[in-house]
C-alpha positions in Angstrom: 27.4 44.0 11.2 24.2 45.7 9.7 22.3 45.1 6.8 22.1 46.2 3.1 18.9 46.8 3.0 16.1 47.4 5.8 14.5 44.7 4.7 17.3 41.9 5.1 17.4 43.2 8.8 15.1 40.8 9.6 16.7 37.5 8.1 20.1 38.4 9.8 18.4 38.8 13.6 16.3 35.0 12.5 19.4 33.6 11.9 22.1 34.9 14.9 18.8 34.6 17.1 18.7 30.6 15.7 22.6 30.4 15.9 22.6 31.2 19.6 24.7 34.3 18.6 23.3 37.0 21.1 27.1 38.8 20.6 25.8 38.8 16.7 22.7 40.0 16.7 23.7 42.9 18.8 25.8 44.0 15.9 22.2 44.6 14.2 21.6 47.6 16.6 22.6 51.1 16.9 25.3 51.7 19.8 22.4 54.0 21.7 19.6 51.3 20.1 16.3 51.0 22.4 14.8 47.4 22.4 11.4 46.6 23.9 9.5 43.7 24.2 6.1 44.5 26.4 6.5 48.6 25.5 7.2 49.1 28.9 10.7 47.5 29.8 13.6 48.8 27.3 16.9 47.6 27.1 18.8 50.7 26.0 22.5 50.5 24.2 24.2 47.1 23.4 25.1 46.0 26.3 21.7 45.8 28.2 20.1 44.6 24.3 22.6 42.0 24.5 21.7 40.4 27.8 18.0 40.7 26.8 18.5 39.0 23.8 20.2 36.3 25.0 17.8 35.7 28.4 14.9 34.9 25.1 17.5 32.6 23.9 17.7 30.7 26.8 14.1 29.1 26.2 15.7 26.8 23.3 13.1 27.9 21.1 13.9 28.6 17.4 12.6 31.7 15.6 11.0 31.5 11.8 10.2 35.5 10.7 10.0 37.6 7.5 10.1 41.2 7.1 6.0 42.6 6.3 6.9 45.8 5.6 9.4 48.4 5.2 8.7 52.3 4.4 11.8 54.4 3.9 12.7 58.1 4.3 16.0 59.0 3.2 18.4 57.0 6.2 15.4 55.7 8.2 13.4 53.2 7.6 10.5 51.8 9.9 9.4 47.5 9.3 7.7 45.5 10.8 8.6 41.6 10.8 5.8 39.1 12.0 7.6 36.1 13.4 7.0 33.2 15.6 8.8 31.1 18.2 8.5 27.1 18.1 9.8 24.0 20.3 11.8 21.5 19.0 8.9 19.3 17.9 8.2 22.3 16.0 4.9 23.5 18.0 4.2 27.4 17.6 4.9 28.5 21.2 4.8 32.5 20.8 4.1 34.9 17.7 3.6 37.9 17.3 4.6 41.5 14.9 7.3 43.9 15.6 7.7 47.2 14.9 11.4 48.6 14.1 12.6 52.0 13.0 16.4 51.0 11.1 18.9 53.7 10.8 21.5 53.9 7.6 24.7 54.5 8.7 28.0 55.6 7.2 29.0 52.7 6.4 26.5 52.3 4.0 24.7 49.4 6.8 21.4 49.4 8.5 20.8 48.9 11.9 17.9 49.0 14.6 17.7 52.4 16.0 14.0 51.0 17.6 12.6 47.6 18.2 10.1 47.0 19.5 9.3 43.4 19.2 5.2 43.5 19.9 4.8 46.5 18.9 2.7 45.6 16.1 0.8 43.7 17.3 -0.4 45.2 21.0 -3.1 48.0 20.7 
């Protein structure tokens, strides 16, 4: 699974994150993909993005997010998606902006090389 464009990424992550699909959105990353959420822990490869991925889904909060910007340069691309995380009665609980660099592979998809998911919004 990847993405036809950088800026889809972000709408396919939204919706396996809201699916419960941690097994899918893994799929959206590079095999040797880094994924931070404080800058200072990474997960590195799919295996250890996969079981941070799914310890955020284990809150039961749902995710709304929209890609912000993309900037390309031949088969990289960096975005940055500002999303927010909200309780069933629908109450904001967490936002923030992340920062991603996407790489294009052969297969014509793009993937998360980087994420870093408050990346841009720490200082």
């Amino acid at each position: 699974m990847g993405s036809r464009s950088p800026e889809l990424t972000a709408d396919l992550f939204v919706e396996r994150f809201n699916a419960g699909d941690a097994s899918g959105m893994v799929l959206l990353y590079e095999e040797d993909a880094i994924f931070t959420y404080d800058g200072e822990e990474k997960a590195i490869g799919r295996g250890q993005i996969e079981r941070a991925l799914a310890g955020f889904m284990m809150a039961q909060l749902k995710m709304r997010g929209s890609t912000v910007s993309t900037h390309i340069s031949g088969d990289l691309a960096m975005t940055r998606m500002k999303w927010e995380m909200v309780d069933s009665t629908g109450t904001v609980q967490a936002t923030g902006v992340s920062c991603e660099v996407q790489k294009l592979g052969p297969d014509g998809l793009w993937r998360f090389q980087l994420d870093d998911a408050t990346g841009g919004s720490r200082a």
